[in-house]
Residue, then its C-alpha position, 0 to 999 in steps of 0.5 A: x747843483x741837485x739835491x738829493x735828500x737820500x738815496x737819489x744822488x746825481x752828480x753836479x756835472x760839468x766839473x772842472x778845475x778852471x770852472x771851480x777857480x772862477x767861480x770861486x774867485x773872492x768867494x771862499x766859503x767859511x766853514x762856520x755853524x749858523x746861530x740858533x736864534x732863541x725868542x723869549x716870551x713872557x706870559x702872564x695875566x693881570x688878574x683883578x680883585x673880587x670881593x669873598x672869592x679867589x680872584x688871583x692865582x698862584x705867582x709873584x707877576x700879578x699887575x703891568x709893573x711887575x710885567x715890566x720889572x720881570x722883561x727887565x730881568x729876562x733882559x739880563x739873564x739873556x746878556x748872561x747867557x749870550x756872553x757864556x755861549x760856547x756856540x752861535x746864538x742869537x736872541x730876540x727881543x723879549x716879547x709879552x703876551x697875556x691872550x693868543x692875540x697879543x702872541x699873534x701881533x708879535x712879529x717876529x716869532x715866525x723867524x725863531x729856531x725856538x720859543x723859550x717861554x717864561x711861563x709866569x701865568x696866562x692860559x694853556x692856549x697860548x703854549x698850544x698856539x706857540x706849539x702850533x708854528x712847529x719851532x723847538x718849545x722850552x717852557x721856564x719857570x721861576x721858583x727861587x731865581x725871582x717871583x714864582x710864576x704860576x705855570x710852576x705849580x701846574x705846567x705837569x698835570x695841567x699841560x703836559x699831562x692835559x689832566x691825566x696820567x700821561x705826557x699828553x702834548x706832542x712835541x713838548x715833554x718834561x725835558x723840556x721844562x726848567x726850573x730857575x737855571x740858566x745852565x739848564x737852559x745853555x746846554x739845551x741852547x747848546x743841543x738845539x744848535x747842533x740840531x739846527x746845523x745838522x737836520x736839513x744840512x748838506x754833505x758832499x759824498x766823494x764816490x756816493x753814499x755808503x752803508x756800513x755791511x747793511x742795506x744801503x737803501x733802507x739806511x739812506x731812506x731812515x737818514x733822509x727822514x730822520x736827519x733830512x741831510x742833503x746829500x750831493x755826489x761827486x764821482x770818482x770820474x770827475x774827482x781824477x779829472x780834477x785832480x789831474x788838472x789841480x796839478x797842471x796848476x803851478x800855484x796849487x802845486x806850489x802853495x800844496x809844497x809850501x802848505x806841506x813844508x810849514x806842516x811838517x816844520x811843527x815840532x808836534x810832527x814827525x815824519x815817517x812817510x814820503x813827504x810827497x804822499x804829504x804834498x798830494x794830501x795838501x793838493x787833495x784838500x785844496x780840491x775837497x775844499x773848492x768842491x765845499x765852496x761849490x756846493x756850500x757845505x761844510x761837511x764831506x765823507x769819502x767812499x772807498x777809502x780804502x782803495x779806490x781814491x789813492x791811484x788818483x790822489x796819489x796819497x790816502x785821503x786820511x791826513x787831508x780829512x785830518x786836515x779839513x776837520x782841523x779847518x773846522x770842515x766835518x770830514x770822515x771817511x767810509x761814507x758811512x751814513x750809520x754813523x757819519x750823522x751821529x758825527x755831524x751833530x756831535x761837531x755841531x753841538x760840541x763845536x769841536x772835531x769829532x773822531x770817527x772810529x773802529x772800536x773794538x771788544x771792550x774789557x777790564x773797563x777799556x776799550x780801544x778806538x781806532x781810525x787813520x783819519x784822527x783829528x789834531x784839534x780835538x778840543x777846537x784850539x791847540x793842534x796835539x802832537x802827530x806822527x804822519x805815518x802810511x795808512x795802515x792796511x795798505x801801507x801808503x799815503x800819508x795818515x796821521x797818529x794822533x796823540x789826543x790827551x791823557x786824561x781827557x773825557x770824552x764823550x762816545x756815541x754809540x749809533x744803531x743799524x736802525x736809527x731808533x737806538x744810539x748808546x751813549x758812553x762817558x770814558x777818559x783816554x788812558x793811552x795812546x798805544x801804537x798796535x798793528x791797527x788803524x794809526x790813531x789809536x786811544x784806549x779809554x776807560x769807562x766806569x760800567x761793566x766792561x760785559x755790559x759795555x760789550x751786550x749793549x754796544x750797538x751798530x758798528x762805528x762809533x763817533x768820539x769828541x772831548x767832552x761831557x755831552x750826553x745831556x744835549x746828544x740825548x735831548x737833541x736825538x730824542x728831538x728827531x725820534x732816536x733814544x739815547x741809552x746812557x750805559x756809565x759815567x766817569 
């Protein structure tokens, strides 16, 4: 297996259908985000009296009992937050530390995602020393939620601006600072775990990367340096190879069929396609899956969708990537690396599917959004209602009209060209209409001026999950150097 990080893709060769059977045989690979793993750090000083002079700064932690009574109370709201977590999280035991000493004998740090620090005293160096090991950095203070800590005085003016006018510490800003919330807290843990499951992570590009009408290779070198993605190719060559050895055999064929049949028995399914552009759909994702299990990933793009894989599937590849995100895959079609990252994270943050999109020209406070590749488990547990149509622009294969709920927020990401501006925009479906377009089709409507909407709009695709997520997409791409414009709410 050979990774690739840009745009140096090599395909795994010696691929065949046999060689993916045995090799997988009791080793199916569960697709599955990893926890962030969070290291809480208390900081804090035991001053000593001095006669006619101050000897005790500002806060509520000034002796070891207090130190203790305050891990005590850590403790707890960490048992809070881990039973309200919506994603993987894992915590480690709180620490203490009153010099960089006592921070360097703490053993664990090193295997940490982030330092959450409870800055109840201590000096400025031991945030420096932390920042150092390079790991996301939230600082946190107390103002009403227990005794005041110190840092909730000076964390601004004495560190973040280092006695200026200015954000002065690299790494570390003022969204990185709360103040008594624990839900301040949970959707930056939210943002941060959509980050660590995507930057660094590997997807399978069926036919090789692609790049929405831009240069490919400038597109693929800013992916490699902002989101670092492992990017593994499989031609089109060796996916018909395996494909036409998938349907020699008999158990793919007949669990495809009975998969197939069980699909189409929902009473959220009406069929108007062939069944047979179903069952080839079905074999299609068997194939895509055993290529995941391959290569240990659980996202997949196809390039040439629109053509080039239907003669050796035999169907369009819209219901299978349908399926596959139901499943709990990352799978989108184009292979458009604009956007398809922008997809990554938003899954990965929400822990739902995300619905890659066509978008059109927005007015009266709408616009709609189109794709054939829409997933039926939009909010990650009830499958919504479908029609299995052709695929639109060639009227074949087996694509899925969703029909996603009336009502429902959603949260629409907005990628530029350049990887330096994504827009964020907050809108509520309004309709499932059925034009002569792509088959999964929603109007939203949205709260700001439709002819801001249109002057503000970047890129090309956008990225649609359930939801309100601004807040984390914003923190967690600032974290990786691209800004977030957040246009209207709803």
């Amino acid at each position: 297996m050979t990774g690739t990080g840009a745009l140096g893709t090599v395909a795994l060769s010696g691929l065949s259908w046999p060689a993916l059977i045995a090799d997988q045989t009791g080793n199916e690979y569960k697709p599955q985000r990893q926890p962030l793993v969070v290291k809480p750090v208390l900081t804090y000083e035991v001053p000593a009296r001095r006669e006619k002079t101050s000897w005790r700064p500002w806060g509520g932690i000034q002796t070891e009992k207090d130190a203790t009574v305050e891990v005590a109370r850590i403790q707890g709201e960490i048992k809070i937050l881990n039973s309200k977590a919506d994603f993987p999280v894992t915590f480690l035991p709180v620490s203490t530390a009153r010099t960089v000493k006592d921070l360097e004998a703490i053993k664990d740090l090193g295997s940490a995602d982030l330092f959450v620090v409870y800055a109840a005293g201590g000096g400025m160096n031991m945030f420096d020393a932390l920042n150092k090991m390079g790991k996301n950095i939230i600082i946190f203070c107390r103002y009403n939620s227990g005794p005041v800590y110190l840092w909730y005085e000076i964390i601004s003016p004495r560190y973040l601006r280092q006695h200026t006018d200015q954000l002065a510490v690299k790494g570390i800003d003022d969204n990185d600072v709360v103040i008594d919330s624990l839900d301040e807290l949970m959707w930056r843990f939210r943002a941060l775990a959509g980050l660590k499951n995507t930057v660094g992570s590997r997807i399978l590009a069926i036919g090789g990367a692609g790049a929405w009408s831009q240069p490919l290779e400038v597109v693929m070198k800013t992916v490699s340096e902002k989101y670092k993605l492992d990017i593994q190719t499989v031609s089109y060559e060796e996916l018909g190879a395996l494909i036409i050895e998938a349907r020699k055999d008999n158990s793919v064929l007949s669990d495809a069929r009975n998969r197939a049949g069980e699909y189409l028995k929902d009473s959220g399914i009406l069929l108007e396609t062939d069944s047979k552009y179903v069952e080839n759909c079905f074999v299609l994702e068997e194939v895509f899956k055993r290529l995941m299990n391959k290569f240990n990933c659980r996202a997949i793009t196809v390039n040439n969708c629109m053509g080039t894989i239907m003669p050796l599937a035999d169907t369009t590849a819209c219901l299978t990537l349908s399926l596959l995100n139901d499943a709990g895959y990352l799978a989108f079609c184009e292979s458009d690396f604009v956007v398809v990252p922008a997809g990554m994270l938003m899954a990965n943050i929400s822990g739902t599917p995300s619905f890659l999109n066509d978008p059109t020209y927005p007015h009266n406070k709408t616009i709609t959004l189109a794709h054939c590749t829409a997933p039926r488990r939009m909010d990650g547990k009830k499958l919504h209602p479908a029609r299995i149509l052709t695929h639109f622009e060639s009227d074949f294969g087996a694509a899925p009209k969703v029909e996603m709920r009336i009502g429902q927020t959603v949260t629409n990401i907005l990628p530029d060209f350049k990887f330096e501006r994504n827009v964020g925009l907050l809108g509520k479906i309004t309709d499932n209409p059925f034009h002569d377009i792509c088959r999964s089709q929603i109007d939203i409507n949205f709260e700001c001026d439709s002819k801001k909407v249109a002057e503000e709009m970047p890129g090309f695709h956008w990225i649609t999950v359930y939801g309100d997520y601004l807040k984390e997409a914003e923190y967690a791409l600032k974290k990786i150097g691209i800004k977030l414009e957040t246009l209207g709410l709803t």
